[in-house]
N, C-alpha and C positions, 0 to 999 in steps of 0.2 A: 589440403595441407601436405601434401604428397610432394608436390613440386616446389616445395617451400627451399632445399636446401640448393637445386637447379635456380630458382631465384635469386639466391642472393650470393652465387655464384656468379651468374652475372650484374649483380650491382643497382641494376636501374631496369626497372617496368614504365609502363607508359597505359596511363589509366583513364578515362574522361579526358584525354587532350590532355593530362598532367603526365609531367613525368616524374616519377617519385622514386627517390633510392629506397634500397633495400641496406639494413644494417648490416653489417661484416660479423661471421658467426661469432669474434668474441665480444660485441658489443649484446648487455642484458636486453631484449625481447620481452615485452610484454605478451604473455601465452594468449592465444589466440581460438575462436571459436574453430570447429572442422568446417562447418560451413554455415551459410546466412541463414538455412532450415531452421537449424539447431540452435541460433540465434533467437531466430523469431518465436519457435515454440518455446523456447526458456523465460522468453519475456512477455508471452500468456501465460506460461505457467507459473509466472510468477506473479502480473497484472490480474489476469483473470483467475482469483483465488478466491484466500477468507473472503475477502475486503466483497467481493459478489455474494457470496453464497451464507456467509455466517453474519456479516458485518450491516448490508446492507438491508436485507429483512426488517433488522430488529430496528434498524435507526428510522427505516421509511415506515413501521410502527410505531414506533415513538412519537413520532411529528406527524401524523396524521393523515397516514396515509398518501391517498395523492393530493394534498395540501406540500408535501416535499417533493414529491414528482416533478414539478415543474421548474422551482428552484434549483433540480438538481440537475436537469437537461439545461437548463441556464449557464450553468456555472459549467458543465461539459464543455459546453460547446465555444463557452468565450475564453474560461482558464483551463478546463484541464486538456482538453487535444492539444493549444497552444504549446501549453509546459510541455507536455509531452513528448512533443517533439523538439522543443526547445533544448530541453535535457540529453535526450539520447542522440542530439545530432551533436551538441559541444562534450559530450562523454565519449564519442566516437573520435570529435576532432582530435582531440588533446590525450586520448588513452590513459587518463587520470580519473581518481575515485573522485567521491562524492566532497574529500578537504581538498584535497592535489588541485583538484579543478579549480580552486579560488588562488594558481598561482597567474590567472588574471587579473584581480586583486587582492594581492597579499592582504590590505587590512580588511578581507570581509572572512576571512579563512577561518572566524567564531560560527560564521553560517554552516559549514561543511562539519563543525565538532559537535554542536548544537542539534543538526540534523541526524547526527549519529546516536547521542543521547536520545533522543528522539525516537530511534529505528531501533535500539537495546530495550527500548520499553516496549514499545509494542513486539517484539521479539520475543520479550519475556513473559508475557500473556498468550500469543500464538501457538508458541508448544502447548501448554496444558490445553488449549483446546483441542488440538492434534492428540493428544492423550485420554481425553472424556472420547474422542470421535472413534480410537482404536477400544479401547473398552467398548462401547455400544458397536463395534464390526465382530467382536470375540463373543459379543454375547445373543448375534444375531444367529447363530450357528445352534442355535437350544430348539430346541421339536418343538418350541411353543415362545415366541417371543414374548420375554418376562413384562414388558410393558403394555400387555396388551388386554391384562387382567387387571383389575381392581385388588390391591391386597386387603384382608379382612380389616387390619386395622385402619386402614382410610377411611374416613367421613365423608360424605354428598362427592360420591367417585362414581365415573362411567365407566364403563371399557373403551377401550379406546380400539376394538376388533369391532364395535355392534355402529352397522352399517345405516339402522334404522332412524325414527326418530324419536326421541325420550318425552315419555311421560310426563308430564306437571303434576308432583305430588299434591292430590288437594285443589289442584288445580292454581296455585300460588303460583305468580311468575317470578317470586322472589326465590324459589328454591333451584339454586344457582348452585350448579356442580362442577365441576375438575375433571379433565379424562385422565386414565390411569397413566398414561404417558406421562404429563406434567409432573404430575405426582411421585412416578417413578423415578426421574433424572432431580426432583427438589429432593424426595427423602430419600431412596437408595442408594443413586449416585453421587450427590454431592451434599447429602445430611445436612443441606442448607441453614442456616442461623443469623441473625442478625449479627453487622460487624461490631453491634453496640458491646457484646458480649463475648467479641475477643474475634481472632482469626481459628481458633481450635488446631487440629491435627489432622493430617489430610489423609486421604481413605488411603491404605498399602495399595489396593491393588491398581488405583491411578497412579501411585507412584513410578507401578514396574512399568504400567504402561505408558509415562513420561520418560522412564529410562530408555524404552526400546523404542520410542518414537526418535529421539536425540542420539540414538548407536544407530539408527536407517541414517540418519542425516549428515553422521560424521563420516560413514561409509564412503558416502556421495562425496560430502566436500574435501575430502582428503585429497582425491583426486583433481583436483581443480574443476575447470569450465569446462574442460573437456567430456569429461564423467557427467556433470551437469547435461551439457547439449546432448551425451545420448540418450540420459534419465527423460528428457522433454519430451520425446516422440511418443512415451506413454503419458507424463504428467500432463499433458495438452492435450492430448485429444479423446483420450477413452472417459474422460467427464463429461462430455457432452453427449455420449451414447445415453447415460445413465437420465442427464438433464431433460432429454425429449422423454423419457419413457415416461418421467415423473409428472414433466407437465400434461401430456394426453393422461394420465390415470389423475390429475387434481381436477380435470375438467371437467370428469365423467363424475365427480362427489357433489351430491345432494347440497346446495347452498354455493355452492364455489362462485358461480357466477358472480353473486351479493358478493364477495370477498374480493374478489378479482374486479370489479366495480368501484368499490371503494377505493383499492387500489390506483385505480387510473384515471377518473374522476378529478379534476384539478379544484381546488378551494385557493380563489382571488384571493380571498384575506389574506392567506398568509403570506404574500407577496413582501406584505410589510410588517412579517413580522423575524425580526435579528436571528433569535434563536434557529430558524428551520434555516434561514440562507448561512448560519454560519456551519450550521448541522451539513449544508446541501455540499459545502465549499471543503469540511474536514473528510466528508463520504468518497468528496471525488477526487483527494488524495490519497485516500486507502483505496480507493477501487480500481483507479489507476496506479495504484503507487510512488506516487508521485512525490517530491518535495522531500524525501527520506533517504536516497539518496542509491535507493538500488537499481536504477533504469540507466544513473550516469553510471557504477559500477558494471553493470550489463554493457552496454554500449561500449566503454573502453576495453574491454575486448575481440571488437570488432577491426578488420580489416579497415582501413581509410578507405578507401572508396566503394563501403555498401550502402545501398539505395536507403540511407534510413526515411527516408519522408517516407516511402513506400510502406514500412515496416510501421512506422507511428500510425496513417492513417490507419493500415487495417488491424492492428492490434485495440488502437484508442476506438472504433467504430464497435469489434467485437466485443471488447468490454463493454459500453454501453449494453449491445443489445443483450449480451449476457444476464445483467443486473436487472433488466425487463423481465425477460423470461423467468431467471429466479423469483423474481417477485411474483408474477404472477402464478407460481408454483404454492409461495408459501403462503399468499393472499388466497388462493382459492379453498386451502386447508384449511384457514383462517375461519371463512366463511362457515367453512361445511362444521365447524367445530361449534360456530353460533348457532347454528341450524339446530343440532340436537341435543345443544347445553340451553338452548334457550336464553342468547345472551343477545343484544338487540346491537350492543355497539359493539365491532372488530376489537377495542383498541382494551376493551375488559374481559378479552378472553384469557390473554397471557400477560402476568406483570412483569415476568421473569426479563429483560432486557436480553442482554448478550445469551441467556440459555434457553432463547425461544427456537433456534434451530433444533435443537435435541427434544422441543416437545413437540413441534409441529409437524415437523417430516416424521418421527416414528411412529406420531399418532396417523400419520396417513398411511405410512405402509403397514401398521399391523389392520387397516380396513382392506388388503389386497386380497381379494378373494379366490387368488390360488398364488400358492406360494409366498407366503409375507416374509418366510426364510429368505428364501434367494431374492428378492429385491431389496432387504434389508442389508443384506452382504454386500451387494453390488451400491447399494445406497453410500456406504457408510465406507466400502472399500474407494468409490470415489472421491467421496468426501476429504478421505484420508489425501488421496492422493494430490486432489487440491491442495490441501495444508499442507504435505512435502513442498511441492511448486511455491508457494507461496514465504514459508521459510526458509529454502535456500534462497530467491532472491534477499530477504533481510539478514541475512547471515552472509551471504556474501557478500551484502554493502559495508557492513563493520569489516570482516574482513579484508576486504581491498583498501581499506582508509585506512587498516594499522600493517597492509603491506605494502602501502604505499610510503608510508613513514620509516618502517624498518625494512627495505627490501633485502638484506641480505638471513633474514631470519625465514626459517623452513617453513612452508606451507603449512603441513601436519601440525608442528606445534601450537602456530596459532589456531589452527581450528579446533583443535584437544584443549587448548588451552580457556578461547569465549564458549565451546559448549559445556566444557565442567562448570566454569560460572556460571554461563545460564541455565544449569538445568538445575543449580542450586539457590537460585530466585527463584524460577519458574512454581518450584515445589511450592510454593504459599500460596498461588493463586488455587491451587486444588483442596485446601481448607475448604471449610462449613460458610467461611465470611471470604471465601475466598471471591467469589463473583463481585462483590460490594465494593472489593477493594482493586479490583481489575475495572470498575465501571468510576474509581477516581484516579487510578491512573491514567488509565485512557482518556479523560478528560484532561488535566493539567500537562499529564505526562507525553502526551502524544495531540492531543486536540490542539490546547492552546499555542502547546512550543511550536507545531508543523505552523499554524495559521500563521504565526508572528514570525519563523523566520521562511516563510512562504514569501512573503513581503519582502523581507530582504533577500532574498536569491533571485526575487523578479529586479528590485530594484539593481541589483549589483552586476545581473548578465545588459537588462533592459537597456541603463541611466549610467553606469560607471565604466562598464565596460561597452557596452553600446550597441544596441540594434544594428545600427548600419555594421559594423565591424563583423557582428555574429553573422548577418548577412553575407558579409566579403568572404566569411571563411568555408559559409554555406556552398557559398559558389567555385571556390578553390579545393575543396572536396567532393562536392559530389557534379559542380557543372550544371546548378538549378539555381533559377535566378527566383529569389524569394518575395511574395507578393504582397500587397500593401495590407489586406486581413489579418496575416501572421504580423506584419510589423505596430498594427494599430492592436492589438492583442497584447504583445509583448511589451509596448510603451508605453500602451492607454489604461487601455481597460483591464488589466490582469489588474496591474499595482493600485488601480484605482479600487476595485470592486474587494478586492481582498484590504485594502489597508479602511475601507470604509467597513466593512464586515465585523474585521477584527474590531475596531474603537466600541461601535454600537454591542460587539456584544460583550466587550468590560463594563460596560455602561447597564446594559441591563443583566448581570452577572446575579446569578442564583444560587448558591451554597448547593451541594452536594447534599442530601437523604442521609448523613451518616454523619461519625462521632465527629465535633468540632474540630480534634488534632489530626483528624484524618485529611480535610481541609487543608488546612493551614500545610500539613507534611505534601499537598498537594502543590500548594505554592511556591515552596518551597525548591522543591524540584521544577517545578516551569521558572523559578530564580537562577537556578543551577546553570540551565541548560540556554538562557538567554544571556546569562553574565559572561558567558566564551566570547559573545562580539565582542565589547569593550576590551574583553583581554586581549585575545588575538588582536586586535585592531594595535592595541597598545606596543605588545609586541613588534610587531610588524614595523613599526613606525621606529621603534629604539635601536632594532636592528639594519635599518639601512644604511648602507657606508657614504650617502652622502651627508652632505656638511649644512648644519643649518635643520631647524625644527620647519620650516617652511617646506624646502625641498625637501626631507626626507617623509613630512605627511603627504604632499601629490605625488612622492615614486610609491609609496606604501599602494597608493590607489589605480596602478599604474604597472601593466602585464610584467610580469618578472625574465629575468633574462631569457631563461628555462623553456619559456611558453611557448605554443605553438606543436604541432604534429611531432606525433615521438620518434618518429627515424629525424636520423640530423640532416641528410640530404635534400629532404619532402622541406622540411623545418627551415633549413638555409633559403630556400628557393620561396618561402612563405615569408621571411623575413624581408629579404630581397623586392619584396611587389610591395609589402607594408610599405617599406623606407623611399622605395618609389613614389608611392602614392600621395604619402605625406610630403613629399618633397616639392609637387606640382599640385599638392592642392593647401599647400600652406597660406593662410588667410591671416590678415591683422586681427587682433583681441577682439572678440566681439561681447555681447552681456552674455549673464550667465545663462537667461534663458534660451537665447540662442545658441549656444555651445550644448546646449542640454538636447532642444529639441534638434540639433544638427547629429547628433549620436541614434537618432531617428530615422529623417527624411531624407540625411543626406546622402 
């Protein structure tokens, strides 16, 4: 960034065989990463986060283990590398967030607001876990990790320090215990309760440690992208120090194997069953981040001609292998926990969903037989650090979609301004019913909105805007000619597998474990957040200045003047081969499915 003002001194670079201007310094500049480094680790440290380490555990317990395994390497490999890179190569082209971007088609621009609603909800649940993870790093500092005794008032409780293997009172295999850990994060930490009996008052001292979770994060984002890419060089790589230490000590635990077995073990059945493939398809949007809108926010701060394919395959590979290894971390704990609770099946050890991270990794560090302080610290200081990585990617997707709307309004403000709001929703999830009501948002509020307008952000780059086109611009940026798996991906099977997923699982739809109006306020909000298409769409269509309801719904659907690479020069010179193109490849009306599948093959 150094030679940036010698660049645009002289006017024009010459990049890939393109030659692209440079804007004139009083033309606005979209702020730009220091380098592709600081790119790339910003977007592990924001892919490879919760969505691995806290997210994914609990879901690939849920669904049964490796009965979701297979499903969810399914859905990797055909939708999420696809989007993946699909996203961060047209967030790169056009240097537009996650709504900007639909000024390919103006009437899909309910997908970009929808997707934001979307990433404010899950937004709004990520801090306070960011805040339970720094409370358990403050509390691992104690001479004696507090979870790691039984307190006297607890019923049928282990320790969660005793390495052995527990007794059968009587010799009854029904007398079925709890290790102190569990016990400790349900009643100490979050004085859990049912949501039947209200959302209660949320513990102070989570409070303060939501407050100071959300003052690290405003620190960072105040500063832009830039303060971000150099936060990366730690948020990306000193997790993985911690990651290996955890897996060699899960291996050496008595039973891990049986845990870690189960784990990877595939069950055919459930091949056919809606729930795990829609479970597999929402996993591998949080776990890549995908569909929410912070990889195109990422990515539009990149330089036009960085190698993003490069960047997509090894980020989208090392997420995979990431969410392996974590599993096989928390499955081996899993195991050893049945081992000496005497419990036969993984999936009745912890009921706790979303708070099985806080019982299962502390019950495995406080079994470390030297020092369960310092790998507690280091456990949970990672952890933390994850959760940073992870919520400034979604905190920077809202924000670039509302500075993309107001660009003349200051940085600072709007970040002062969505972290005061969010850190005054966030506060209810850290109530007694606070988890109950984080496991129905994240269902309607995040599960179903991403699924549904997953569908439409495929269908709208895929079908409206067009394969072949994202293609041509593929090739006008970065000078890679893109190969027929990415195009049968993006045309075929993405909108096909995801629009069949979604139907079948309205269809076998199951109410929520909790109060009726809690439902329905679920719906409610998946109503909210899908009702933007229609609108936008509407919009879009009353505001075009041509003449006629006809022509003003196909410009609605139809790139805006605006489109195309953010310097005007690159952008003229993009316009220029488009209007060429069309001009020698202009063809009489054909039907409509041939004009569909010609946004494809041709």
């Amino acid at each position: 960034m150094d030679s940036t003002p010698k660049t645009i001194a002289k006017g024009l670079t010459h990049t890939n065989c393109i030659t692209i201007g440079i804007a004139s310094p009083t033309t606005p500049v979209r702020e730009k990463w220091t380098s592709n480094i600081e790119f790339m680790l910003s977007c592990i440290a924001y892919s490879v986060g919760f969505g691995n380490i806290w997210k994914f555990p609990y879901t690939a317990l849920d669904n049964g283990g490796g009965a979701f395994l297979i499903p969810y390497l399914v859905v990797l490999f055909l939708i999420g590398r696809p989007l993946y890179y699909l996203e961060m190569a047209m967030g790169q082209f056009c240097s537009r967030g996650c709504v900007k971007i639909y000024d390919m088609a103006p009437a899909m621009r309910g997908v970009g607001v929808g997707q934001s609603v979307a990433m404010v909800v899950a937004m709004s649940y990520y801090t306070p876990i960011l805040a339970i993870t720094l409370r358990y790093l403050l509390l691992s500092f104690s001479s004696e990790l507090p979870w790691s005794k039984c307190d006297h008032s607890w019923s049928r409780c282990i320790n969660s320090d005793f390495r052995g293997y527990a007794n059968v009172t009587n010799g009854l295999a029904e007398d079925r215990r709890n290790v102190s850990a569990e016990l400790y994060f349900t009643n100490t930490i979050m004085h859990r309760a049912p949501l039947a009996e209200g959302l209660g008052w949320p513990d102070g001292k989570l409070v303060l440690c939501l407050l100071v979770s959300w003052s690290i994060l405003v620190v960072i984002l105040i500063k832009g992208v830039r303060s971000t890419g150099k936060a990366a060089y730690f948020l990306a790589i000193f997790p993985y120090v911690i990651i290996f230490i955890l897996l060699a000590h899960s291996l050496s635990l008595e039973g891990s194997l049986e845990g870690i077995k189960f784990f990877l073990t595939p069950k055919w059945e459930s091949l056919f069953s809606a729930k795990v493939w829609m479970e597999a398809v929402t996993q591998c949007f949080f776990s890549l981040s995908i569909c929410f809108g912070g990889i195109i926010a990422y990515s539009s701060f990149n330089n036009f001609s960085n190698n993003v394919y490069r960047d997509a395959m090894i980020i989208s590979w090392l997420d995979t292998f990431t969410s392996i290894v974590v599993g096989c971390i928390v499955f081996g704990v899993l195991g050893n926990l049945a081992h000496v609770t005497h419990r036969t099946s993984i999936q009745d050890i912890v009921r706790e969903g979303p708070g099985l991270t806080f019982m299962a990794y502390p019950d495995a560090i406080a079994k470390f037989e030297y020092c369960p302080q310092l790998f507690s610290v280091l456990f949970f200081l990672m952890f933390f650090i994850v959760g940073i990585g992870s919520n400034l990617g979604a905190i920077t997707s809202v924000i670039t979609a509302i500075r993309d709307r107001c660009p003349t309004v200051e940085n600072w403000k709007i970040v002062m301004g969505v972290s005061v709001s969010m850190f005054c929703i966030s506060v209810v999830y850290l109530a007694p019913g606070g988890l109950d009501l984080l496991d129905v948002l994240d269902t309607y509020g995040a599960k179903y909105v991403t699924l549904t307008l997953a569908l439409f952000e495929i269908l709208t780059f895929a079908w409206i805007y067009g394969v072949d086109r994202v293609c041509r611009d593929i090739k006008f940026m970065l000078q890679i000619e893109t190969g027929l798996f990415w195009r049968i991906c993006w045309g075929i099977i993405a909108p096909l597998l995801v629009g069949v997923i979604l139907i079948v699982s309205f269809i076998d739809y199951i109410p929520l474990n909790v109060p009726a109006e809690y439902n329905v306020a679920g719906w409610i909000l998946y109503t909210f957040a899908i009702l933007q298409l229609p609108l936008w769409a509407g919009y879009a269509i009353m505001t075009q200045d041509e003449k006629g309801c006809r022509t003003a719904w196909k410009t609605a659907f139809q790139p805006s003047t605006t489109w195309g690479p953010e310097n005007e020069l690159t952008r003229d010179q993009y316009n220029k081969m488009e209007s060429k193109r069309s001009h020698f490849t202009a063809t009489p009306a054909r039907h409509c499915t041939q004009r569909l599948c010609g946004k494809i093959f041709d």
